[in-house]
One Martini backbone bead per residue (centre of mass of N, CA, C, O) as a GRO file, in nm:
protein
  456
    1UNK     BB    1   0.225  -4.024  -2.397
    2UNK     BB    2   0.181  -3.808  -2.196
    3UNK     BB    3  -0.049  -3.701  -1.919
    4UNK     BB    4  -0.152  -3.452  -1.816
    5UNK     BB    5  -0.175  -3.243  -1.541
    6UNK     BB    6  -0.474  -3.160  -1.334
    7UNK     BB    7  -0.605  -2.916  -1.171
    8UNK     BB    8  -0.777  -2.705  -0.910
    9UNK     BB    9  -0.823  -2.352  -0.846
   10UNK     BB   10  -0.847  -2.055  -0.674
   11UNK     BB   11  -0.827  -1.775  -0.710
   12UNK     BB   12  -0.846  -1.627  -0.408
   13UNK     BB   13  -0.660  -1.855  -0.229
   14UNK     BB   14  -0.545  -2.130  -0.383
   15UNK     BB   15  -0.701  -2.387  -0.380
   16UNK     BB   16  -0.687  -2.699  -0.408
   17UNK     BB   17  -0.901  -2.969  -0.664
   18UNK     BB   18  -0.966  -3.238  -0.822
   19UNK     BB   19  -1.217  -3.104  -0.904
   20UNK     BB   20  -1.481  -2.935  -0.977
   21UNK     BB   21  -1.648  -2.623  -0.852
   22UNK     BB   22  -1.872  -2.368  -0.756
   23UNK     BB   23  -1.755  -2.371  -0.440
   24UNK     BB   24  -1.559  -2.278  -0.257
   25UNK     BB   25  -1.452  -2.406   0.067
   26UNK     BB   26  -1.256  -2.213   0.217
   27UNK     BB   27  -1.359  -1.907   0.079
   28UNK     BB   28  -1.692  -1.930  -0.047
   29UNK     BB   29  -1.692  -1.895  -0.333
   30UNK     BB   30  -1.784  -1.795  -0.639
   31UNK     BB   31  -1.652  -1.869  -0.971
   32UNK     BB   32  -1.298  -1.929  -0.887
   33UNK     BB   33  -1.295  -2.223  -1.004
   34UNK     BB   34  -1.005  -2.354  -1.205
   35UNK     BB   35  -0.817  -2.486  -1.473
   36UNK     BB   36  -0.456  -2.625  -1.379
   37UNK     BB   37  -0.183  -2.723  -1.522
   38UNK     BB   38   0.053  -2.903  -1.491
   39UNK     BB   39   0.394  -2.886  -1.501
   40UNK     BB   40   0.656  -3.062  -1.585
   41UNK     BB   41   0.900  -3.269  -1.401
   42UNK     BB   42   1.259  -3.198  -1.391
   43UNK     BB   43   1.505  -3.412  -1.298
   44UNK     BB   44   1.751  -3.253  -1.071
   45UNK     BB   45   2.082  -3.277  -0.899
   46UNK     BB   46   1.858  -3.131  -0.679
   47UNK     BB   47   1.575  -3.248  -0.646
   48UNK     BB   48   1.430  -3.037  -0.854
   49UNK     BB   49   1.240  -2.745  -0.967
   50UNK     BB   50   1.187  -2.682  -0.605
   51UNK     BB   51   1.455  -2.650  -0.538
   52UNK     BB   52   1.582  -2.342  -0.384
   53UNK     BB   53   1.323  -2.122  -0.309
   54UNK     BB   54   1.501  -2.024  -0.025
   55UNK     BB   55   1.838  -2.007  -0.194
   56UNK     BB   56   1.886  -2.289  -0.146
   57UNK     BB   57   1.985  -2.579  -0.257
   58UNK     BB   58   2.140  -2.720   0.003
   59UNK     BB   59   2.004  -2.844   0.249
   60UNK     BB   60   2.068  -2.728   0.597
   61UNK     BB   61   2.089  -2.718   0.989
   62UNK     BB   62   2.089  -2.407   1.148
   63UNK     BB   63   2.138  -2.153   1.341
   64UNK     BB   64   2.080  -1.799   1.340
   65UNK     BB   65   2.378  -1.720   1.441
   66UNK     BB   66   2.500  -1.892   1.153
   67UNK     BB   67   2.406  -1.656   0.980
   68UNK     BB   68   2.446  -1.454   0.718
   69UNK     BB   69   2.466  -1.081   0.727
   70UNK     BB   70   2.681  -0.916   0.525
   71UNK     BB   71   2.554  -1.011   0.225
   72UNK     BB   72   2.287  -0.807   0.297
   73UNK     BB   73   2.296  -0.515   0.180
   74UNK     BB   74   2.126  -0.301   0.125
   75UNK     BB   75   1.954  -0.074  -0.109
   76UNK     BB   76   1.917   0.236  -0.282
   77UNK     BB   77   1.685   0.381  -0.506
   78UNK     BB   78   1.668   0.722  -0.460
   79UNK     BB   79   1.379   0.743  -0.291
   80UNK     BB   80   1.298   0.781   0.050
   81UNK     BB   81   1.031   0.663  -0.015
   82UNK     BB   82   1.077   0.394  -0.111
   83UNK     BB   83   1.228   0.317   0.091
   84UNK     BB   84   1.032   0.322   0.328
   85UNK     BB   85   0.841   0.136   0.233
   86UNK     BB   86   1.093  -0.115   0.197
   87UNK     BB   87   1.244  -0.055   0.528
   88UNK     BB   88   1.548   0.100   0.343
   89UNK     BB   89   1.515  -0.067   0.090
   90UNK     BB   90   1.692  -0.313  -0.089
   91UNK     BB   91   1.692  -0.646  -0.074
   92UNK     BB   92   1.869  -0.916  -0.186
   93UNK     BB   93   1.666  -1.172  -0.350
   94UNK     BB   94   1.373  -0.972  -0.355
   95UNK     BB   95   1.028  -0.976  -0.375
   96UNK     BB   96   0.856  -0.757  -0.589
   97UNK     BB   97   0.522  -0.599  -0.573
   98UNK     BB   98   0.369  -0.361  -0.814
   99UNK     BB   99   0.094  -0.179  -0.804
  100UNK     BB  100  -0.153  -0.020  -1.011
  101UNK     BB  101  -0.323   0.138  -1.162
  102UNK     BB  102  -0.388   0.285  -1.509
  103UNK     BB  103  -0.162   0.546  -1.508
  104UNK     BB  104   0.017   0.595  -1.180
  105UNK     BB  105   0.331   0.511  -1.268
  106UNK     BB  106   0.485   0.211  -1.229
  107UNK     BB  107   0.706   0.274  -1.477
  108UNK     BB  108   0.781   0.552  -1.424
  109UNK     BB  109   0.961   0.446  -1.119
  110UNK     BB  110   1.135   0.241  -1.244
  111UNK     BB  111   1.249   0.389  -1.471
  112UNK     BB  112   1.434   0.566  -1.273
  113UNK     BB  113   1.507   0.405  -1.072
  114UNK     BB  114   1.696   0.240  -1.302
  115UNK     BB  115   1.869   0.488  -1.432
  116UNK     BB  116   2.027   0.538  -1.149
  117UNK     BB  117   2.122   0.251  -1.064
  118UNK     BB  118   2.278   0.195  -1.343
  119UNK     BB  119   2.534   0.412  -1.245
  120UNK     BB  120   2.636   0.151  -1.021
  121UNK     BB  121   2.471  -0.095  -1.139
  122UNK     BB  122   2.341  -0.369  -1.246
  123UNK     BB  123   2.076  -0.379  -1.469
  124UNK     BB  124   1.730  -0.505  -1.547
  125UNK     BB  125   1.485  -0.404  -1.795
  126UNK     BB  126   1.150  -0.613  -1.881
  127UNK     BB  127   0.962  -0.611  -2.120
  128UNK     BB  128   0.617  -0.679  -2.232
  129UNK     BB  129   0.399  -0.401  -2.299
  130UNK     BB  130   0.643  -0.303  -2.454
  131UNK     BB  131   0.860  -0.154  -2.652
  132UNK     BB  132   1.199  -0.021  -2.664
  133UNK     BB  133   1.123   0.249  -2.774
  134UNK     BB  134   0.894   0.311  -2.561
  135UNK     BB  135   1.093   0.315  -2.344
  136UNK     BB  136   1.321   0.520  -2.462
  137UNK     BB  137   1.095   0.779  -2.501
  138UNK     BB  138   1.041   0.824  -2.190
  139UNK     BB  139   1.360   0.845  -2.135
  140UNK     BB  140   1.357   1.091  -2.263
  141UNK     BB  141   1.124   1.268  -2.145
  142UNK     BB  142   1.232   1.251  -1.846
  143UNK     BB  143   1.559   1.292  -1.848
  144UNK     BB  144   1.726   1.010  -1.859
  145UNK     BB  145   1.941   0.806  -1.823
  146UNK     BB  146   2.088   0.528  -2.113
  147UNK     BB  147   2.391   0.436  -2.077
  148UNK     BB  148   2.331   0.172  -1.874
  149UNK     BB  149   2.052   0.051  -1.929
  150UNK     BB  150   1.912  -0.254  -1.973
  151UNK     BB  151   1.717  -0.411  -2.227
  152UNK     BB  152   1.422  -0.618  -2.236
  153UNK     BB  153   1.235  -0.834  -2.503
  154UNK     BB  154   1.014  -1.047  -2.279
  155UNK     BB  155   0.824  -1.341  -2.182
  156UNK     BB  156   1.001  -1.561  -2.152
  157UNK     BB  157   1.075  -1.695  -1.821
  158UNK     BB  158   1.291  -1.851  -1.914
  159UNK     BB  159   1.500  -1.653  -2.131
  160UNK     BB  160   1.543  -1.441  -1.904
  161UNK     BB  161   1.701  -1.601  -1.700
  162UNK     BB  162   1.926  -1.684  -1.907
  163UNK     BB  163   2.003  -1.387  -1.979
  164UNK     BB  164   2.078  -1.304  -1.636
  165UNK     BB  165   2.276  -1.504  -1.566
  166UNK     BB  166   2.496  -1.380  -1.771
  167UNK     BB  167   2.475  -1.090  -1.665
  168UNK     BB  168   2.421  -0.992  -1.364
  169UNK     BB  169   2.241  -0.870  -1.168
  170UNK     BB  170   2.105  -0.673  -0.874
  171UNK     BB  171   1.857  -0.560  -1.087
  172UNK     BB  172   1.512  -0.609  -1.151
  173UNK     BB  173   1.226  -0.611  -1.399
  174UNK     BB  174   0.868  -0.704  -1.441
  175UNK     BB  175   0.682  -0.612  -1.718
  176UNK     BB  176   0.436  -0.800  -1.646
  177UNK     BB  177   0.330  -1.084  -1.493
  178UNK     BB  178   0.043  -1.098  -1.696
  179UNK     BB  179   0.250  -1.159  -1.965
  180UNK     BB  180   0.388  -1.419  -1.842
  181UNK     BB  181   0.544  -1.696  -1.959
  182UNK     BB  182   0.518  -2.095  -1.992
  183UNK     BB  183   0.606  -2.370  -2.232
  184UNK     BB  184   0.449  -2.620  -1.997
  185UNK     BB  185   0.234  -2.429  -2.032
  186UNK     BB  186  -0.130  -2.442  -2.190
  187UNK     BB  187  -0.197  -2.123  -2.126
  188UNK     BB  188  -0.246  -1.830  -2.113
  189UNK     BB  189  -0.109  -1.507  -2.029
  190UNK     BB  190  -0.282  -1.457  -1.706
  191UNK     BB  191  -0.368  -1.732  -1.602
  192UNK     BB  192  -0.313  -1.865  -1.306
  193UNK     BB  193  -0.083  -2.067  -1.405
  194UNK     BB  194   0.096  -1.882  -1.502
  195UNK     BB  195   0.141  -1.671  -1.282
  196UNK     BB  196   0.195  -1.862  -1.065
  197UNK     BB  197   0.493  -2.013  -1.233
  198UNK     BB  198   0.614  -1.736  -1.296
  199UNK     BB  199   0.628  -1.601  -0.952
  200UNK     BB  200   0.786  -1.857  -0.877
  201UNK     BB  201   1.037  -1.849  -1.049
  202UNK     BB  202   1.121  -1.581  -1.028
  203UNK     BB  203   1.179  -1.605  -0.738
  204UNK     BB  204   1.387  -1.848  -0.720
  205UNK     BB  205   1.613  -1.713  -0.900
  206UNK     BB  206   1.630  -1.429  -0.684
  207UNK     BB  207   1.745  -1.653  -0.462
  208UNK     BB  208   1.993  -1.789  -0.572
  209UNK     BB  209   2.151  -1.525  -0.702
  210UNK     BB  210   2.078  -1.221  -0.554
  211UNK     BB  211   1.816  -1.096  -0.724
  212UNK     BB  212   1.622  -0.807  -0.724
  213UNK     BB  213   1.271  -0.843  -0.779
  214UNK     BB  214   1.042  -0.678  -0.989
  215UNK     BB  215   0.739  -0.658  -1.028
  216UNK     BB  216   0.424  -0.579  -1.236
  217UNK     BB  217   0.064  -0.544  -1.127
  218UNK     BB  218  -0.216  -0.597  -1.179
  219UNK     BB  219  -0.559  -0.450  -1.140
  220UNK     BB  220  -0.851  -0.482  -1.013
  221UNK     BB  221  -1.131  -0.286  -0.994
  222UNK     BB  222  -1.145  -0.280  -0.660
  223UNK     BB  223  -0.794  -0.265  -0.630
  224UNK     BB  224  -0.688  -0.548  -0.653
  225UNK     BB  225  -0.477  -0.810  -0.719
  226UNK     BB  226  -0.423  -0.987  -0.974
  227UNK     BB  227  -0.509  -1.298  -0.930
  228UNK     BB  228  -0.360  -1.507  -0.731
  229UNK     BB  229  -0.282  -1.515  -0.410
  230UNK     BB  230  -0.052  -1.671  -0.392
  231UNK     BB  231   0.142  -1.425  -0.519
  232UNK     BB  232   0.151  -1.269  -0.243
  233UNK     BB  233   0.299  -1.521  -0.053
  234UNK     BB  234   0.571  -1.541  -0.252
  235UNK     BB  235   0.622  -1.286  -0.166
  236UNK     BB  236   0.779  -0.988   0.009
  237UNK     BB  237   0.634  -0.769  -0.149
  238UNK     BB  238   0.388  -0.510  -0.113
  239UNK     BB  239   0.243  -0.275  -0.351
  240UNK     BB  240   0.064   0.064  -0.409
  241UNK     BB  241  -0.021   0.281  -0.639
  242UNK     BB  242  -0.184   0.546  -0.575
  243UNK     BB  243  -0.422   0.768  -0.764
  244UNK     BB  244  -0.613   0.987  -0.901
  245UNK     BB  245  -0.625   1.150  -1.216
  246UNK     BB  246  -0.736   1.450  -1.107
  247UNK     BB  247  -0.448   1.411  -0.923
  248UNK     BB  248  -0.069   1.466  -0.863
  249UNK     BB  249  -0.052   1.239  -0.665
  250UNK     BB  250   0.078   0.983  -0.512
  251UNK     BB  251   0.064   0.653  -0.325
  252UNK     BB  252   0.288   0.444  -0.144
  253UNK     BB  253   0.166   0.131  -0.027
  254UNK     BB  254   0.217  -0.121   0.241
  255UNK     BB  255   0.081  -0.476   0.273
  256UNK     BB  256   0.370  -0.599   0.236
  257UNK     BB  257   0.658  -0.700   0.481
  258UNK     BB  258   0.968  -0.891   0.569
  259UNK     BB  259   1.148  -0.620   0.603
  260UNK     BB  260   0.938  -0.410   0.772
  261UNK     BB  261   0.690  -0.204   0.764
  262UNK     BB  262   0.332  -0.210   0.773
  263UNK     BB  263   0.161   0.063   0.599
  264UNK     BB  264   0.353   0.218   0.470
  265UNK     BB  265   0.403   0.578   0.329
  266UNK     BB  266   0.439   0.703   0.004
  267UNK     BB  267   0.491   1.042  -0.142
  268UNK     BB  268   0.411   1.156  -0.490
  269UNK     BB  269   0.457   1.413  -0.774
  270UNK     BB  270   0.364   1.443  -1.072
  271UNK     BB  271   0.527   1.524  -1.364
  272UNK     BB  272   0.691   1.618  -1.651
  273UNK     BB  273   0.968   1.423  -1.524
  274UNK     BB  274   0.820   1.263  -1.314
  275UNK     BB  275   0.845   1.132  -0.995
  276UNK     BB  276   0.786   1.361  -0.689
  277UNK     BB  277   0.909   1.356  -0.399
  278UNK     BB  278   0.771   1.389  -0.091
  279UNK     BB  279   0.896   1.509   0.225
  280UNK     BB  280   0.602   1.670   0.345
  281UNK     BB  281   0.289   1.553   0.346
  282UNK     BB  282   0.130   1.770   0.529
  283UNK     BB  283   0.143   2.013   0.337
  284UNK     BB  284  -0.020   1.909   0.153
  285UNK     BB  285  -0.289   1.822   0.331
  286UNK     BB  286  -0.276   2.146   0.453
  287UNK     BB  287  -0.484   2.304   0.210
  288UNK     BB  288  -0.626   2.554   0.303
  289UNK     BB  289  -0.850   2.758   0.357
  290UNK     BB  290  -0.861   3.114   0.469
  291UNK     BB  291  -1.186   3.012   0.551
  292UNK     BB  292  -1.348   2.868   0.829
  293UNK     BB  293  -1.578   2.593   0.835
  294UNK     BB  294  -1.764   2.403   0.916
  295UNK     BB  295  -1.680   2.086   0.947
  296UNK     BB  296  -1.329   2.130   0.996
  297UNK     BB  297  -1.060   1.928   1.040
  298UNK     BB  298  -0.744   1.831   1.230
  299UNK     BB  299  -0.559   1.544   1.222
  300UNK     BB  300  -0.388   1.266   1.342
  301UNK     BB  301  -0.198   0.999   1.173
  302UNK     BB  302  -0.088   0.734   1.165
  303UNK     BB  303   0.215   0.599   0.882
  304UNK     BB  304   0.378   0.365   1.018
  305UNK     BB  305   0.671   0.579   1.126
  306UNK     BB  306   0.455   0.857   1.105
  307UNK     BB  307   0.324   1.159   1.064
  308UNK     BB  308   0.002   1.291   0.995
  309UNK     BB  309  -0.156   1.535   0.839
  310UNK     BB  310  -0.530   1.573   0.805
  311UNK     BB  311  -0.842   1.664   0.681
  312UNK     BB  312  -1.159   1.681   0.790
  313UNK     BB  313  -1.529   1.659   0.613
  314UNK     BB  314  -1.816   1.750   0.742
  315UNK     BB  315  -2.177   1.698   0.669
  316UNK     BB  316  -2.479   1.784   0.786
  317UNK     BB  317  -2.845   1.721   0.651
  318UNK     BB  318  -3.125   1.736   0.603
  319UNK     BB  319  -3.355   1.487   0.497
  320UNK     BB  320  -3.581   1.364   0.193
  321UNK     BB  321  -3.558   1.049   0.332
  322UNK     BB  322  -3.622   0.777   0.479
  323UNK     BB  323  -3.281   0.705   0.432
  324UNK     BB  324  -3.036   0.846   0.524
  325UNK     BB  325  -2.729   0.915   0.406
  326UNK     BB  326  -2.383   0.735   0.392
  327UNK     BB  327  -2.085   0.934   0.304
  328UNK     BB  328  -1.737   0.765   0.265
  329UNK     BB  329  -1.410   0.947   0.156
  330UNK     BB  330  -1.129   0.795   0.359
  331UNK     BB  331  -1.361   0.600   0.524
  332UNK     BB  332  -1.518   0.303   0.697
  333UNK     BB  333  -1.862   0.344   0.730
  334UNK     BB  334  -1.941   0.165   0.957
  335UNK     BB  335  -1.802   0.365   1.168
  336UNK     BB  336  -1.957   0.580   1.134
  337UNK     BB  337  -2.233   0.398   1.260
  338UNK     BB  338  -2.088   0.395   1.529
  339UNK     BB  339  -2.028   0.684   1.585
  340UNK     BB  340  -2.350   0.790   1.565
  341UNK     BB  341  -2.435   0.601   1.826
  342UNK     BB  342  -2.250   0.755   2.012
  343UNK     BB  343  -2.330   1.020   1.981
  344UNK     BB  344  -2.666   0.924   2.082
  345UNK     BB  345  -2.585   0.849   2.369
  346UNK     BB  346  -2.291   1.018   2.468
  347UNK     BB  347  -2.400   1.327   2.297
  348UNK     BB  348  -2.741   1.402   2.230
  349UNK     BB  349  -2.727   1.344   1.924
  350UNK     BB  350  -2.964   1.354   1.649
  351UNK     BB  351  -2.933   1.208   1.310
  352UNK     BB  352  -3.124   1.000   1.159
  353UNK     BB  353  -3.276   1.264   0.969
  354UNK     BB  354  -2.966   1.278   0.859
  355UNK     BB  355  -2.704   1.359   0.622
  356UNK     BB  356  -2.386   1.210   0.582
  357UNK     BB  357  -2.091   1.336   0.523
  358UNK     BB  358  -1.730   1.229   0.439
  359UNK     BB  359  -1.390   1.379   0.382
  360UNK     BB  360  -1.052   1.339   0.301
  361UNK     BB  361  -0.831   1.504   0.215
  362UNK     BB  362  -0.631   1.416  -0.069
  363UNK     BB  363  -0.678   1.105  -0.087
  364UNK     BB  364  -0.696   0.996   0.188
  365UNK     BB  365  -0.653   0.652   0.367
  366UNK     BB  366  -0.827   0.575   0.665
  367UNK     BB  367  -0.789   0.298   0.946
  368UNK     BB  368  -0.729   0.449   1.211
  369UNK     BB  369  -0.884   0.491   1.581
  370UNK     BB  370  -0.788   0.817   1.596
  371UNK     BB  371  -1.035   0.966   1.420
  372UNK     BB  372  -1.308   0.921   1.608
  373UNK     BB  373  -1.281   1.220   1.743
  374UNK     BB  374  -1.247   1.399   1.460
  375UNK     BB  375  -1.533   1.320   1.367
  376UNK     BB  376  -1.723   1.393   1.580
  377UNK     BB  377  -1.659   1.666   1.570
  378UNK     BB  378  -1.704   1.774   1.314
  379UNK     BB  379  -2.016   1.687   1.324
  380UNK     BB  380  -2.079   1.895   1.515
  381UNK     BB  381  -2.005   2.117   1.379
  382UNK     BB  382  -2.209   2.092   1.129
  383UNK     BB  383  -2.457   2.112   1.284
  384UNK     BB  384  -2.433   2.382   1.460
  385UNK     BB  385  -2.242   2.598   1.252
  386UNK     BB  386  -1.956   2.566   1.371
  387UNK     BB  387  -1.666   2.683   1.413
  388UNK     BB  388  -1.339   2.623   1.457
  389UNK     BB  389  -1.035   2.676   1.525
  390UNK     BB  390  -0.762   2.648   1.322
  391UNK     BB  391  -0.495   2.565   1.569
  392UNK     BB  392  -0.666   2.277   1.564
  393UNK     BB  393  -0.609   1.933   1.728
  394UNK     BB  394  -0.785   1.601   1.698
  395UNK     BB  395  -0.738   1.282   1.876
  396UNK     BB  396  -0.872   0.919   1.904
  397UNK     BB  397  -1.072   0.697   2.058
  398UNK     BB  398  -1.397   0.577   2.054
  399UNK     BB  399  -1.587   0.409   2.225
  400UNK     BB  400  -1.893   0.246   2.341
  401UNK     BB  401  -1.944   0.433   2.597
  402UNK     BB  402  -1.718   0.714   2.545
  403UNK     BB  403  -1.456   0.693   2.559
  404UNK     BB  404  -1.095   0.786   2.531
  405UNK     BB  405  -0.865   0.640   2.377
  406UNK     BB  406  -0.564   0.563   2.322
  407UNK     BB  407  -0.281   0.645   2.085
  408UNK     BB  408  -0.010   0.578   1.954
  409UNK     BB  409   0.211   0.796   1.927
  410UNK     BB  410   0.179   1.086   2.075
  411UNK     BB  411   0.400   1.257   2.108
  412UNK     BB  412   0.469   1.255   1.768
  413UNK     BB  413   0.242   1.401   1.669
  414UNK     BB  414   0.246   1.666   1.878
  415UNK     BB  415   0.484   1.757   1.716
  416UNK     BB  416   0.404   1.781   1.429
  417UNK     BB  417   0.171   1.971   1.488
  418UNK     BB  418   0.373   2.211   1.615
  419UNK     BB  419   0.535   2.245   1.351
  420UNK     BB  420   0.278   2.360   1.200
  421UNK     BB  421   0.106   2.602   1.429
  422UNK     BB  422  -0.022   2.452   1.643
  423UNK     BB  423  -0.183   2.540   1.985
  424UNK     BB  424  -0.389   2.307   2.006
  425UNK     BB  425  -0.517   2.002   2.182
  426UNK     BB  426  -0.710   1.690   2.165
  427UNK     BB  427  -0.651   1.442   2.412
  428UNK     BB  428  -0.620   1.185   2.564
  429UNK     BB  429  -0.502   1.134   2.847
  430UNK     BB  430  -0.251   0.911   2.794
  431UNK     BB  431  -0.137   1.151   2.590
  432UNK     BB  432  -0.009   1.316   2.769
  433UNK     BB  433   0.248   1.504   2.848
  434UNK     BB  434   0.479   1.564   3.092
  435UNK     BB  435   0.558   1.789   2.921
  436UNK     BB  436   0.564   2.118   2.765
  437UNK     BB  437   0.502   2.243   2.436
  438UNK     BB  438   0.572   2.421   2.282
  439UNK     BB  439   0.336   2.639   2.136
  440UNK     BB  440   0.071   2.396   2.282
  441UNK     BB  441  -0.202   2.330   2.402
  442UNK     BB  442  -0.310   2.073   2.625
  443UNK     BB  443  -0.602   1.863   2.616
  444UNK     BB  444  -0.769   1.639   2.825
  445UNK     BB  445  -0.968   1.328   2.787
  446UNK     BB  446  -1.194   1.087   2.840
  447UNK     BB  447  -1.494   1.169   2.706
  448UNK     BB  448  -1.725   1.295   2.505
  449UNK     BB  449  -1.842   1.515   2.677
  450UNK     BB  450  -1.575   1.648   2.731
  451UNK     BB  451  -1.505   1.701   2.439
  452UNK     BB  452  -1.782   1.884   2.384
  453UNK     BB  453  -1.739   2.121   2.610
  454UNK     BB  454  -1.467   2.203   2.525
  455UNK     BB  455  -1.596   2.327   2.232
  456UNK     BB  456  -1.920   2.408   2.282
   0.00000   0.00000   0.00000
């Protein structure tokens, strides 16, 4: 009787360890260390069953310009919005892994995505955590074509792929990677070593064959993707759906791509029809009340390829705690308070003494350093309680000195403010545009003092 062979791996990074251990050695990790069995290797005429994971079987060596690149071209999902976070479409033989919280939209919207597809071209649709009837009933509930969709109710990944290998989709989808198990490993299915060798497995028949591979992964309360690391590393797409219960859009956001642009967003309306892409994002996320409020202002931010227009709002409150609270949401509080001690050396604004609220409309997550010009006006516009005028957008960087520094692609900014009607603009010297711009005055600024002297 052959002796299975077992590692320890860290959910967190992937790293092995001949024996356990409570805290990671690599990222510090504590009590991330699990017991993960080897898989036996049946040696196969191509020198083992790890090879051609990177699509060919025969490995040689040649130049870059000796590959061929006609043999894959994109094809589009059908959805623009989608197609823009994936670089342009789908390549053929890509694994793309789509997380997102329960109840997101993650099936319904690949459920649409394989139903439009299978009208021109083979697809597979694998569920393992729902059965056939009850995808068929989403399907007739969506109003969506169901004959020519192929699917399939399994989850062991050598049965997949040998039924995949015999029909030659073109695309496929595996719902969900956490339910997905080898007969080869002893552990339950979601397991470290499950998740593991099923989407290494199956990115590898993926790149063999030149079939387009969608995974569907569960996420854990933090928001991130649940499973070992190394998943999102053998992956070439990672994106997320995300979106609040209370809120019918959803934003579909790019964390890795091998193919295209990171952290392009695309944005969707959930209907009872299933989700209906939004085509001009700004519009929805600028629907302002039609009395303007003090500490309210629209910033523009940049979002993979294009640009967002999207509402901050800040409220600055005395407070009756020792500690005053701050509180960010859809901005990084650290940030926050580093913006708060530059209002307070080169603003002259002392807050100290007072609760800062701040909120980005719409719950869009901002994390570029153009919206913290358009933050800082905001808390003084809110301390003061003056209100700005509407047809205001403001942009831009702030150092630690107070300088105002420049932020990419200010002019297509400064374009898309245009196209919604505003008519006025606070931005970087260096973001002055050279022409001047139809019905939009534009205002340069250097440093804090002269940004917040120009408005109040």
């Amino acid at each position: 009787m052959v002796k299975k062979k077992t590692a320890f791996v860290c959910n967190e990074c992937g790293a092995e360890f001949a024996r356990w251990q409570g805290q990671c050695s690599e990222c510090k990790a504590w009590n991330t260390v699990t017991e993960f069995r080897v898989p036996s290797v049946k040696s196969t005429s191509h020198g083992g069953a790890t090879s051609g994971y990177a699509g060919l079987v025969e490995a040689k060596i040649q130049t870059l310009d000796e590959v061929n690149l006609e043999g894959l071209p994109r094809f589009s999902t059908g959805f623009l919005e989608f197609d823009r976070v994936l670089g342009g479409g789908v390549v053929p033989g890509s694994a793309i892994l789509i997380g997102g919280e329960p109840g997101a939209g993650k099936s319904t919207i690949l459920l649409q995505t394989m139903c439009g597809l299978a009208q021109h071209m083979k697809t597979l649709y694998v569920t393992g955590e729902e059965s056939l009837q009850q995808v068929a009933m989403r399907a007739k509930r969506l109003g969506l074509p169901t004959d020519k969709l192929q699917t399939l109710a399994e989850t062991n990944v050598e049965t997949i792929c040998q039924l995949a290998l015999r029909e030659k989709p073109s695309i496929m989808v595996i719902d969900s990677i956490q339910v997905m198990h080898m007969a080869d490993i002893q552990s339950a299915p979601g397991s470290v070593s499950q998740v593991r060798e099923s989407a290494a497995y199956l990115t590898r028949f993926a790149k063999q064959n030149q079939i387009a591979m969608i995974m569907v992964g569960h996420v854990t309360k933090d928001g991130s993707l649940a499973g070992p690391k190394v998943l999102e590393h053998c992956i070439d797409c990672s994106i997320l759906l995300e979106g609040s219960s209370d809120s019918r859009f959803r934003t579909l956001r790019g964390h890795k791509n091998r193919f295209g642009a990171v952290n392009e967003l695309g944005v969707f309306a959930m209907t009872g029809h299933g989700l209906k892409e939004v085509k001009n994002p700004s519009a929805i996320f600028l629907n302002r009340s039609q009395e303007q409020t003090p500490g309210s202002l629209v910033m523009v931010v940049w979002e993979g390829t294009r640009p967002l227009l999207v509402e901050v709002q800040a409220l600055v409150d005395y407070s009756q705690l020792a500690n005053p609270r701050r509180v960010t949401v859809g901005l990084e509080q650290n940030r926050l308070a580093m913006l708060l001690a530059v209002l307070h050396r080169h603003g002259g604004l002392q807050v100290a003494d007072q609760d800062v609220f701040v909120n980005v409309v719409g719950g869009v997550k901002v994390s570029e350093t153009s919206a913290d010009l358009a933050l800082i006006v905001a808390l003084v516009s809110s301390f003061k309680n003056y209100s700005l005028e509407r047809e205001l957008v403001v942009f831009g960087e702030v150092g630690l000195g107070g300088e105002i520094r420049p932020v990419p692609s200010g002019q297509e900014r400064l374009r898309e403010a245009a196209k919604h009607g505003f008519k006025r603009a606070i931005v970087p010297v260096d973001n002055k545009p050279k022409e001047p711009i139809e019905g939009m005055q534009v205002q340069a600024v250097a440093s804090l003092s002269e940004a917040l002297e120009a408005l109040f």
